[in-house]
C-alpha positions as CSV (number, residue, x, y, z in Angstrom):
1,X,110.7,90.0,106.0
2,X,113.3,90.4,103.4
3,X,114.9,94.1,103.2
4,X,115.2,95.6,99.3
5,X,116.4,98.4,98.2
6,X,112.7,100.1,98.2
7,X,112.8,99.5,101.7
8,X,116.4,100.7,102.5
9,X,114.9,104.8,102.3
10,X,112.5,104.9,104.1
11,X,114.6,103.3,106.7
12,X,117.1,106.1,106.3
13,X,114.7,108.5,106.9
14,X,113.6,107.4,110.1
15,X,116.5,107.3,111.5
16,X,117.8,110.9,110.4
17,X,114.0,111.8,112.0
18,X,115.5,110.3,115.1
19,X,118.6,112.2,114.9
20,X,117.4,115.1,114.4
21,X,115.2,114.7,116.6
22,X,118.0,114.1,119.4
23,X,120.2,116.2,117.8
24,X,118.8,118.9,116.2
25,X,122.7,120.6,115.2
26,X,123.7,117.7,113.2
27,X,120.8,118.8,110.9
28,X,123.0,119.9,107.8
29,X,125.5,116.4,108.1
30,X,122.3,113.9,108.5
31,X,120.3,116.0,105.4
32,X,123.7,115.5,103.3
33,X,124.3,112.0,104.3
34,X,120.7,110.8,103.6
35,X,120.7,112.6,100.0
36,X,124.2,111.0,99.0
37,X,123.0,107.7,100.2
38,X,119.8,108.2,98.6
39,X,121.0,109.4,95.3
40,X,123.5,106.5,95.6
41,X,120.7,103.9,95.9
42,X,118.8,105.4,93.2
43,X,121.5,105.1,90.8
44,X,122.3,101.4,91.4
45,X,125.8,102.5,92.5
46,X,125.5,100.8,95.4
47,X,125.4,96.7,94.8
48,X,125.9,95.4,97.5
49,X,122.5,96.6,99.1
50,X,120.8,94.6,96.5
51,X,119.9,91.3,98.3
C-alpha cells in the first residue's frame, strides 16, 4: 500500500482518537496540532508528504 496525502488525515485522526482517548487533558494540544497539520496538508505547504 502506498501512503498519499489523502491517506495522511485520516491517519491523524486516529491517532488524536487514541490520544484522547488515553489522555483525555491533552484534548486542546492534539485538536490544535491535527488542524495545523491538516490545514498544512490541505494547502500543499507540506512537500515533503507527497510521495
Amino acid at each position: 500500500m502506498t501512503l498519499t496525502v489523502a491517506h495522511i488525515s485520516p491517519i491523524m485522526s486516529v491517532i488524536a482518537g487514541l490520544l484522547i482517548l488515553i489522555m483525555p487533558r491533552l484534548l486542546n494540544l492534539v485538536v490544535a496540532i491535527f488542524l495545523i497539520l491538516n490545514g498544512l496538508i490541505g494547502l500543499g505547504l507540506l512537500k515533503w508528504l507527497h510521495m
